[in-house]
N, C-alpha and C positions, 0 to 999 in steps of 0.2 A: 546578764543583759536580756532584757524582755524584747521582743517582735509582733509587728501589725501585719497581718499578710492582706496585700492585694491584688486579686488574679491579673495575668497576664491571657490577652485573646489567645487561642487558640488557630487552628488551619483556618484559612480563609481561602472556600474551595473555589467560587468565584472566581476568586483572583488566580487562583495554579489552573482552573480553569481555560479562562480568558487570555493568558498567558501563553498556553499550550495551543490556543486554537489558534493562534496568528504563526504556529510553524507547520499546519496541515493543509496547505493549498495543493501540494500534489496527493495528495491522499480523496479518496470517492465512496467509502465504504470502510469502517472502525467498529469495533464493540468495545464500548469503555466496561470494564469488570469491576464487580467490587460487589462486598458483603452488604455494605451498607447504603440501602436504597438512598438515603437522604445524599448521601456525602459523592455517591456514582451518579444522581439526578444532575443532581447542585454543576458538577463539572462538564457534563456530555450538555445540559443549557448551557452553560459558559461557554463553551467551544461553538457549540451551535449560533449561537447570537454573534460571537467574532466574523463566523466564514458567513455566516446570512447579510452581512455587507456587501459579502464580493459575488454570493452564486445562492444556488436554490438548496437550504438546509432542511433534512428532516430528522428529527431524532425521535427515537422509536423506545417506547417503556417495553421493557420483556420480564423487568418485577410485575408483583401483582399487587400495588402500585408503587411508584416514585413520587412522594406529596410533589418536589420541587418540576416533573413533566407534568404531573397530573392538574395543577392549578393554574398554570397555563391552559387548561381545557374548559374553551368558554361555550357549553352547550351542555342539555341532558343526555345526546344520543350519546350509549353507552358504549357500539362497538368499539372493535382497535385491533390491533394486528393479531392475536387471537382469531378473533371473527374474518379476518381475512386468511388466516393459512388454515384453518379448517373450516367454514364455510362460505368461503369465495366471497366476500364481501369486498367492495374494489378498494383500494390503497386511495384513492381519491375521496373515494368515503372520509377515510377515519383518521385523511391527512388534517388538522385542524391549525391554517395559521393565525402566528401569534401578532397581533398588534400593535405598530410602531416596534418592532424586530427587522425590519428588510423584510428579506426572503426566508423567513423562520417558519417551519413548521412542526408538530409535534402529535405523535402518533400516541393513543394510549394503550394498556392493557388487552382490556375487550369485557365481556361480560363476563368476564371465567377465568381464572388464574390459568397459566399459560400450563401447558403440558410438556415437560421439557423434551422427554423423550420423543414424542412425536413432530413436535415443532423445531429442534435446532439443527437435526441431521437431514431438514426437508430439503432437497433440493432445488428447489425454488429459490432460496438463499441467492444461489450462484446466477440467476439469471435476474433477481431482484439489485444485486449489485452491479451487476454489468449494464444493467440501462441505466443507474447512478451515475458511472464511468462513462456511458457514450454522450452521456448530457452536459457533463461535465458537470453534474452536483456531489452532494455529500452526503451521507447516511450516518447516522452514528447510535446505536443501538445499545441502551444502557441493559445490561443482563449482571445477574446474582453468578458470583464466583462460585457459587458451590451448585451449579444447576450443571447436571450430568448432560454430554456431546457440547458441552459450552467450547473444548477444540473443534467439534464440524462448521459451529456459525464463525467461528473464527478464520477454517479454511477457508470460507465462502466471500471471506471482504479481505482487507489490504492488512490488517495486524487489528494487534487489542490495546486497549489504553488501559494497565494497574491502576486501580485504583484504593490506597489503602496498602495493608503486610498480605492478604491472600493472594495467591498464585493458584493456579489452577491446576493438579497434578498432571494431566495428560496435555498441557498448553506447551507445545514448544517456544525456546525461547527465542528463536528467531524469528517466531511470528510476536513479539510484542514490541511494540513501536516504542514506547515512552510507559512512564509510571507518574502520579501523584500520591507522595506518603506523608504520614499526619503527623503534622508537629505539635507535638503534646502541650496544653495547655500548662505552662508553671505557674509556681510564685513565687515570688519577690519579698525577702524577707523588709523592713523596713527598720533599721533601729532605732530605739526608743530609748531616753533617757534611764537611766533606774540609780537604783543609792550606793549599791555593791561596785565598792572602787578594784580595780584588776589590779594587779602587781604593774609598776612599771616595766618591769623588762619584760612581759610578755606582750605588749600591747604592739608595738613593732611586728611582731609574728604572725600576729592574731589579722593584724589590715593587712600584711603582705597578701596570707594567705587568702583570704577574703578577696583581692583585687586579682590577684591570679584565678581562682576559680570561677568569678565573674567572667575572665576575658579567657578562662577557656570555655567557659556555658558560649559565650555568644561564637567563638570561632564556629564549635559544632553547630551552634543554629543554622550559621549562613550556609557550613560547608553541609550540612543536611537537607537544606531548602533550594541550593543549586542542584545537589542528586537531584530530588525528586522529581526539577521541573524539567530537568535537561534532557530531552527527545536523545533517542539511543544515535547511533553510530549508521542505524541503518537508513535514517532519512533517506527518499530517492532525491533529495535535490543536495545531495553533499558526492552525489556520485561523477558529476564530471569534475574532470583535475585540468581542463585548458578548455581556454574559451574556444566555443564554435556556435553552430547556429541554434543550439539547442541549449544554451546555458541562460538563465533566468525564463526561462517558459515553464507557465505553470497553467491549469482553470483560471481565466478569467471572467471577469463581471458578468460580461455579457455573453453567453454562449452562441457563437455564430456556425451552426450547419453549413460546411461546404459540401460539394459533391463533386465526387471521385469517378469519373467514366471509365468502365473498363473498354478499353480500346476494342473494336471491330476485329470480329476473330478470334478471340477470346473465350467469354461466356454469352457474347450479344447481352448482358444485363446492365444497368447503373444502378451504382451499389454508391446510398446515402450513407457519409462515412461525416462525425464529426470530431475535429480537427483539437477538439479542446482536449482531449485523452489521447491525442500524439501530440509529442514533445517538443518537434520541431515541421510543425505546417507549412513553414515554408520551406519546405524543401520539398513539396510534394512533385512540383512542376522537373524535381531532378534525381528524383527516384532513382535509382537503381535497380528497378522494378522486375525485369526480362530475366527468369531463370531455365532451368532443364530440370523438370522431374526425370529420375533416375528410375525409379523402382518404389513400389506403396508396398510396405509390410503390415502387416496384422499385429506383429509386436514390436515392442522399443530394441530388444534385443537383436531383431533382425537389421534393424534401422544401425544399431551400433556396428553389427558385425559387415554392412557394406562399407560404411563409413572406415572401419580398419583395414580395409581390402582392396580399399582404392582412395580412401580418403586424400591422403598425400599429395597423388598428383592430378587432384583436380581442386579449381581454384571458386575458392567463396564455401565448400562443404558443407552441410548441413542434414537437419532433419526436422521437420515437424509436424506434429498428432494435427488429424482432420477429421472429420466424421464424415460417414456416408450416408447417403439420402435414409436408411434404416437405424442411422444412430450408432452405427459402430465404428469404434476409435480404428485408423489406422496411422502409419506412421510414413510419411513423403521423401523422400532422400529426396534432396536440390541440391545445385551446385552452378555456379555462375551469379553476377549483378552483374547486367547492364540497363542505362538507358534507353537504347534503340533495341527491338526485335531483332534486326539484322544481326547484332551480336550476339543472341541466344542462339540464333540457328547456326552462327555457324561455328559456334561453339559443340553443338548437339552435332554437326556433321563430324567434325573430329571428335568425339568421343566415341563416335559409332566406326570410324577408321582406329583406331585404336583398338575397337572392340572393349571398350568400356560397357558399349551396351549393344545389343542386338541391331542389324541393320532396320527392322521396322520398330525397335524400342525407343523410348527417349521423348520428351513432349515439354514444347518449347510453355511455360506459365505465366502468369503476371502476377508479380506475391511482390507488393509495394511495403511491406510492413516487416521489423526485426525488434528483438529486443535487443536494445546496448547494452553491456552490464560492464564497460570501461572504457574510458575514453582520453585522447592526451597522450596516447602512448608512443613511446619511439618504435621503429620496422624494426629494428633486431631483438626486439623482446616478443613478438608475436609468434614465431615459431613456437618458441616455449611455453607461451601463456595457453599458446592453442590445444597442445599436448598435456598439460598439466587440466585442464578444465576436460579434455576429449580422454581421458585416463579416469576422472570422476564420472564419466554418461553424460556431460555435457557438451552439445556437437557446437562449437566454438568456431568460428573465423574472424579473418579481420577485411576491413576494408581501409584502403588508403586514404584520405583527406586530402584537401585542394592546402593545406598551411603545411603537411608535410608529418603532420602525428597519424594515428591509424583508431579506427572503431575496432573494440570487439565484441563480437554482434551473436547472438544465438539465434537460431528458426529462421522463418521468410513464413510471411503468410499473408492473404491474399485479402481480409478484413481486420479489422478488429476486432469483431465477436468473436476468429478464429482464432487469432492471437489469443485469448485469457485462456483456451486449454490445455495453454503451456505454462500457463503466470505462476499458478501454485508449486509446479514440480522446480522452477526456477528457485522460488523465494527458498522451498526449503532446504536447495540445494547450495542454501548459503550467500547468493548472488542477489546483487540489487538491481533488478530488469526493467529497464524503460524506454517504454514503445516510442517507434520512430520512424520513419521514412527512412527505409533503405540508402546509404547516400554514399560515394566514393568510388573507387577502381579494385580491382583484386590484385591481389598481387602475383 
């Protein structure tokens, strides 16, 4: 028997794309990876033009070039991020929107192929993503799988997107959000008449087998093409298990700045805080806000070893990294949420009867912000869950719910620029952290 072969399409990265980009609304900052500029381009525009309906997109070439970013570049001026993280040229510059896309923007190369070495470990990264997060926009940054510190721009944003079989030797896998992998162009034999008659009794064998092999090609198609598109396990919007006021809030359309007064007595400042990168805004008005600084260590280890020392019998526990006016990290013991001040003091006066802390020790704060990393849970599983997370260095409590489930909640921090200097130590500690208004009773 003779055959006519006609190809069958191939990936169509568009579509895994475009596909992927309508499950990234709580995501502000990505590096899609991949060997192949066309095929990492092709997909980090697909995502990009999804979320530029709903919020302000830029995707950013860190090849030296991506034809499918680069032609979306309707201008001679050559700079691009390049010329912005080594010679200050501003992001406004060499953002160039794309044309009947919404809110799409696209950043090129620069005049120079990128220097990886100098460029990926810059810490600028971390401060370039976090005004993504306070705006509520999106970043998404296509870079070559084989470009050395391609794990430091990955610390610096929310995870990476596969693109393609390379994996990046020093990428951890809990920082990678989702994969798109290429489905091999086949062919399709077609049969064709010929003169050579077969035995009858093989011809029965010869179709079974041929129909079996058919319908196991296309099982693996479909069951290969659901892998590839399917967002991992670590989505943050798959992380609550019962409804509360924080369950379907995500970036929306229009980013609306509110402001958060820090109450008189305080810091006397008003701290412009936007609402789109905390996960339940309305709950701001019932905060949990009012804590007791304990004690500020210099190191994490100090911070664990108060929390083992006294941990137990104080309610809400905690710890979280702050920096001081010179830039260096320390670490805040807290303890206590409430909504009224009157409750931190006079909590801070029985701990100082107690001798938990020095009679002039102890200093009443207002840290309106936590990370959830569970929620939905029953009160007799908290003990344990606290202990089992506070056993890994993760300083864990709960707070009770007004439906009768419990938050378990990590840090207390007083902004959300301060919160993200905890974000990374969180993710890699295996935990899906999502920032929140402080909200419930201690137990």
């Amino acid at each position: 028997m003779t055959t006519s072969a006609r190809p069958r399409r191939g990936t169509d990265w568009e579509a895994a794309g475009a596909a992927l980009g309508e499950t990234l609304d709580a995501y502000h900052a990505l590096v899609v990876i991949g060997l192949d500029p066309v095929a990492t381009g092709r997909v980090a525009v697909a995502m990009g033009r999804v979320q530029a309906l709903k919020r302000r997109v830029a995707v950013g070439d860190l090849f030296a070039e991506s034809p499918p970013i680069q032609e979306l570049i309707q201008t001679d001026d050559p700079h691009g991020l390049v010329d912005s993280f080594l010679y200050g040229v501003s992001l406004s510059r060499i953002a160039y929107a794309v044309p009947d896309s919404g809110q799409l923007f696209v950043m090129p190369s620069g005049t120079e192929p990128p220097d990886y070495d100098e460029i990926l470990p810059n810490p600028r990264w971390h401060r370039l993503t976090a005004g993504f997060r306070e705006v509520g926009a999106l970043l998404l940054l296509a870079a070559p799988a084989s470009a050395p510190h391609i794990e430091d721009l990955v610390a610096a944003t929310d995870g990476a997107i596969l693109i393609g079989d390379a994996v990046p030797s020093n990428l951890p896998v809990v920082r990678v959000i989702s994969s798109v992998r290429e489905t091999p162009a086949t062919v399709v034999e077609t049969p064709e008449p010929e003169s050579v008659v077969q035995p009858k009794g093989r011809r029965p064998w010869r179709r079974a087998s041929m129909i079996a092999g058919l319908a196991l090609a296309f099982l693996l198609a479909v069951l290969a093409g659901w892998l590839a598109t399917r967002p991992f396990a670590r989505d943050p919007r798959r992380a609550a298990r019962a409804a509360d006021t924080t369950k379907g809030i995500a970036a929306t359309a229009t980013v609306r700045p509110d402001t958060a007064v820090v109450p008189s007595g305080e810091t006397g400042v008003v701290t412009t805080l936007t609402n789109a990168a905390v996960q339940n805004p309305a709950d701001s008005g019932q905060a949990a806000a009012y804590a007791v600084e304990l004690v500020a260590t210099n190191t994490q280890a100090g911070a664990i070893l108060k929390l083992q020392q006294d941990g137990k019998d104080l309610p809400a526990a905690t710890f979280a990294p702050v920096l001081d006016g010179q830039g260096s990290q320390w670490f805040k013991v807290i303890t206590g949420a409430a909504t009224q001040r009157a409750g931190a003091d006079s909590l801070l006066n029985e701990l100082r009867k107690r001798k938990v802390v020095d009679p002039t020790s102890g200093t009443v704060v207002w840290l309106p912000f936590a990370f959830r990393i569970d929620s939905g849970l029953p009160a007799a599983a908290m003990p344990e869950l606290i202990g089992m997370n506070r056993d890994r260095g993760i300083p864990a409590y709960a707070l009770k719910q007004d439906d009768g489930t419990s938050w378990l909640l990590v840090g207390a921090f007083a902004s959300i620029e301060q919160s993200q200097l905890y974000l990374e130590t969180l993710r890699a500690a295996g935990t899906r952290p999502v920032l929140v208004y402080r909200k419930g009773r201690t137990f």
